[in-house]
Steps between C-alpha positions, in 0.01 A plus 500: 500500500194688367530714785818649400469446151124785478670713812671741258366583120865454398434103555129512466435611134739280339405170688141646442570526100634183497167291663319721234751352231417175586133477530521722186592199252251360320399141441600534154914619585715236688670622834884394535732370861843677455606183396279472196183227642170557404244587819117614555552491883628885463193680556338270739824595694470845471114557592689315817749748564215772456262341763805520718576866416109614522482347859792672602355785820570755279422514178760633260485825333615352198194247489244755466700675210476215300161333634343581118728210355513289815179479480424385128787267556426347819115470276709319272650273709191372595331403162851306442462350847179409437603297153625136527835523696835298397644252700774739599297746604295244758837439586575852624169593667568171691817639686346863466203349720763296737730850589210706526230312653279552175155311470358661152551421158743741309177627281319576836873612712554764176136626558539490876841781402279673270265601798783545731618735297151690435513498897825653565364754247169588696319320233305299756177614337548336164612142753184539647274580189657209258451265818157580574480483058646129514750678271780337619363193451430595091862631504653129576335347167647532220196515259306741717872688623397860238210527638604508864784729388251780320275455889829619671564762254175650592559485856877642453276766298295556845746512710778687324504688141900550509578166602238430186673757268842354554447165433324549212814638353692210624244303282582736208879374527379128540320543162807602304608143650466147406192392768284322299447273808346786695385767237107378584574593877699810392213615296254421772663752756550762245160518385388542841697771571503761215293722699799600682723543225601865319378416117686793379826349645444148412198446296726436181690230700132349587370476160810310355465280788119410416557527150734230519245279643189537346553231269574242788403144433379557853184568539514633865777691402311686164207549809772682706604704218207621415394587859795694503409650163173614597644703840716670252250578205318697731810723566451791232862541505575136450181412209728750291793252521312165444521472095726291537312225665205546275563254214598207800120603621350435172614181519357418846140547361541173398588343815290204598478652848219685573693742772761520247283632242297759757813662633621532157201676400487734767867603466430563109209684577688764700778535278285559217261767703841668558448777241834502333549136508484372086568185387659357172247347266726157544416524886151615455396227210650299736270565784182552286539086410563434831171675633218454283537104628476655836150590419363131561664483818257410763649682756326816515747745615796384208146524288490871598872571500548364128199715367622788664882468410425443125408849473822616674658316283355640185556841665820452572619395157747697300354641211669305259409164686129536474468304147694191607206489821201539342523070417447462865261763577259401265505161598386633871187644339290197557603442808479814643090520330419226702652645837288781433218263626636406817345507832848591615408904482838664472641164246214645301548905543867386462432292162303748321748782588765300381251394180435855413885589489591199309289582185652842567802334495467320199293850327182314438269805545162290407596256763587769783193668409282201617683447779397868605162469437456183641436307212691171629339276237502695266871487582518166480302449194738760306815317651385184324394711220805654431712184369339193429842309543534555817125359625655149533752614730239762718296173539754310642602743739134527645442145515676492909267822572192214456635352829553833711327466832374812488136508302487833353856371302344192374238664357707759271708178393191340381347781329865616380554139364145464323619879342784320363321229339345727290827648339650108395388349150394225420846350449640549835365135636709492794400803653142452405587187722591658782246761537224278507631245752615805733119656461358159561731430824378845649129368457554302810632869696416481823309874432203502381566781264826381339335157438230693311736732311717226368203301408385808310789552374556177334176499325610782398825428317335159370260681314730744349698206424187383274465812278698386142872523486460766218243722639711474832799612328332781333391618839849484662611690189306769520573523905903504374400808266315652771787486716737628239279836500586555843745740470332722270160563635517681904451290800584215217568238740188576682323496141633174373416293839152609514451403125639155621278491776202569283 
């Protein structure tokens, strides 16, 4: 019946569009009997009648016209197959295995089409490669089913980029659809093949497709995204056309995914180097909070990324956005001082660039004159200096520096810390506090030196400490009136710190 049915395309097409209409519903629609009862046993039936017509001796001409959505749906078929099956469906494969001598299980008999068809479409290659890849294998489960999907996309990608190019715009029709069973899978294939795919033609389609998932509760399918992202960042053409995925990025800064977070740096990274890319000063406050966090992260290349992308960012700012950041950037101050001191050499060269151009940023001349003349604690003194309100809160935020691994970052923290003593009254018990049981922890350092220094610096602040309230606050007075003279004297900021320092 076959036989006749594929001999002429008169017959062929029609019977072919109707197999495709078939495996084509979705778990989530309901397929109908002419006389109105409810069945899931359709599609089973039709990857049947497929094997039947793909074994035929000659393969139809029809077949290879529409191989782009046999294919995806015949991928399909097997995901479903491989769910839990109704008794109705057991049912069925039992009598399909009785008339046609079948001895697989319909997730492995749709997979064992899938290659036929590959096969009778001189695919052997990609048979041979997911075989020798245990790929087939991954494709029967259903929790590791995506990834064996994006392995066969890149061996498609090998063995044929039109075969590639036209089912990727099958995908771009199954998008517009209701798959949400099979959108992870979908995605996985996609990504893998945008190489082969004209941006210029369909690169707006693409970006409403990931744009639509970037904010995926799941987390593989954000990854996929993002890979997919990247690819297209780097496309000149295509970084133009990315805006409007930038605010969704913003938010993934804050993903508790490490991979997440790195892919989502890189991506803003080269949209921001793009040099007609702005942002909005919503968008760009927005990623300013997210990244000065960053700048604790112990993972050294996010470390580097965040350092480096907060200076895009302030670049990149409309004019009339740069007020609404500078809350942000001056809170990365401190922590970019103390990743000037790390071994790490370009988180260092990388934090002092991004230093220099922050107090730029922010117009503070006397600070950005230090910073050129390699003044860094003079720097930090003035910082402290500058607003006594905020030392409580640049103490806090170098306690975690006391337990960097790294030696040379431990020892700023101490001496920064001991610095700040020095600017809190008498009053301020709390803080007091904490600065002498963080100097007395470090006394037990495991180097030599920091032990020593905290030590030091402890006596230090006690003895200060022991000099009369009054004649204390006299002092800090006359260091606050000193600092208000800044301004008005050249190299002021310069001036004032080295009257502190004496």
């Amino acid at each position: 019946m076959w036989r006749a049915i594929m001999t002429t395309s008169r017959t062929a097409e029609p019977a072919l569009l109707l197999l495709l209409g078939v495996l084509s519903t979705w778990p989530v629609d309901s397929v109908y009997t002419s006389d109105g009862d409810n069945t899931d046993v359709f599609a089973l039936a039709a990857t049947v009648a497929l094997w039947r017509i793909f074994s035929l001796t000659r393969c139809p001409v029809t077949v290879l016209e529409y191989f782009p959505h046999l294919f995806l749906r015949l991928l399909f078929q097997i995901y479903i197959s491989t769910l839990d099956t109704s008794e109705e469906v057991d049912t069925f494969w039992k009598g399909c295995q009785e008339q046609h001598g079948l001895a697989t299980d319909p997730n492995r008999f749709a997979l064992h089409t899938l290659k036929t068809l590959l096969c009778r479409l001189q695919c052997e290659q990609v048979v041979l490669a997911m075989e020798r890849k245990c790929g087939w294998d991954t494709l029967l489960c259903a929790g590791t089913h995506h990834y064996a999907v994006g392995l066969l996309a890149r061996e498609m990608r090998h063995a044929s980029i039109i075969w590639c190019y036209s089912i990727a715009y099958c995908l771009f029709d199954l998008f517009s659809t209701d798959i949400s069973d099979w959108d992870l899978p979908a995605m996985a294939f996609l990504v893998e093949v945008l190489e082969c795919l004209d941006f210029n033609e369909c690169g707006d389609s693409i970006l409403e497709i990931m744009a639509r998932h970037l904010q995926s509760e799941s987390m593989e399918m954000r990854r996929l995204v993002l890979r997919g992202l990247v690819a297209l960042s780097r496309d000149p053409w295509m970084s133009e056309r990315m805006n409007s995925v930038t605010e969704s990025l913003g938010h993934l800064l804050r993903d508790v995914n490490e991979d997440i977070v790195e892919m989502t740096l890189v991506i803003l990274s080269f949209l921001l180097l793009h040099k007609d890319h702005t942002i909005s000063s919503p968008i760009a406050l927005q990623i300013a909070e997210a990244l000065w966090p960053l700048f604790d992260n112990e993972n050294c290349l996010i470390l580097l990324l965040s350092i480096q992308l907060l200076e895009e960012v302030m670049k990149s700012v409309v004019e009339k956005g740069k007020k609404h950041l500078k809350r942000p950037v001056t809170q990365s101050l401190l922590p970019l001082f103390f990743h000037c001191h790390d071994e790490n050499r370009p988180v260092a060269e990388a934090s002092r660039q991004t230093l220099l151009f922050a107090v730029k940023f922010l117009n503070r001349r006397y600070l950005k004159q230090l910073l050129k003349t390699d003044q860094m604690w003079r720097f930090a003194e003035c910082l402290l200096a500058e607003d006594r309100s905020r030392v409580p809160d640049h103490l806090h935020r170098a306690l975690p520096y006391l337990r960097s691994p790294q030696e040379p970052v431990r020892e700023a923290a101490v001496r920064f810390i001991g610095m700040a003593g020095r600017y809190l009254t008498p009053q301020q018990h709390q803080e007091l506090q904490i600065i002498r049981r963080a100097l007395q922890d470090m006394t037990d350092d495991s180097s030599p030196a920091i032990s020593c220094l905290a030590l030091q610096t402890l006596y230090i602040n006690t003895a200060v400490r022991s000099i009369p309230s009054s004649r204390l606050q006299r002092m800090q007075d006359q260091l606050q009136q000193l600092w208000r003279l800044r301004y008005s004297l050249y190299g002021g900021g310069c001036f004032c710190c080295s009257a502190m320092e004496n």
